[in-house]
N, C-alpha and C positions, 0 to 999 in steps of 0.2 A: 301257352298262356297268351302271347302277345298275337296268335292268330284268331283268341278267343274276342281279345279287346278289339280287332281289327274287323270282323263280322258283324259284332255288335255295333262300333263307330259305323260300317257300312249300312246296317240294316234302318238305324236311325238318322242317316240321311236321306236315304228312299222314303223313311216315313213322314220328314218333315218337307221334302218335294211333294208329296202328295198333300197336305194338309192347309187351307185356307183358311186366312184370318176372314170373319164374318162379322160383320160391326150392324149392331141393330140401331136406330132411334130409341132415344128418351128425351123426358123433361126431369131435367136436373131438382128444380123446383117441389115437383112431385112429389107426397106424402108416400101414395103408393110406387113400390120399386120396380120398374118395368123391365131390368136385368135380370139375368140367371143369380144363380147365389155365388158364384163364384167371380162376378161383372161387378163396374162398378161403372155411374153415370157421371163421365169428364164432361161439364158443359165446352160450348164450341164457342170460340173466342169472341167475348162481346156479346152473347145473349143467352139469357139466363133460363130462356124457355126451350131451348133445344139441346141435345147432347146426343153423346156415343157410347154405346154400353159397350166399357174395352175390357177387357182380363185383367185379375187384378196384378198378376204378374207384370204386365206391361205398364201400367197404369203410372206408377212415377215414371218409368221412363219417357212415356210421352207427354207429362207433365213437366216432367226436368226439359223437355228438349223446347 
């Protein structure tokens, strides 16, 4: 069992080296949502017309930070 847990730990680090974070433009402002459905638009500090469609996973965390 603990070689099964060990393959898997292995297998999901190879997948997260391979995988990039990809940050679109938005306008926060915006009626219409220019994110995926899963994105949300963090405006960029001090201006209301621009933002970054981030995962909503991350999303408080680069808000907390």
């Amino acid at each position: 069992m603990l070689l099964q847990h060990e393959k898997r730990d292995d297998s999901m680090i190879a997948r997260k080296k391979n995988e990039k974070l990809v940050l679109n433009g938005c306008n926060p402002d915006s009626i219409k949502n220019e994110c995926s459905w899963d994105e949300r638009c963090v405006p960029v500090n001090g201006d209301h017309f621009r933002g970054w469609c981030i995962p909503e996973s991350l999303r408080n965390a680069i808000i907390n930070n």
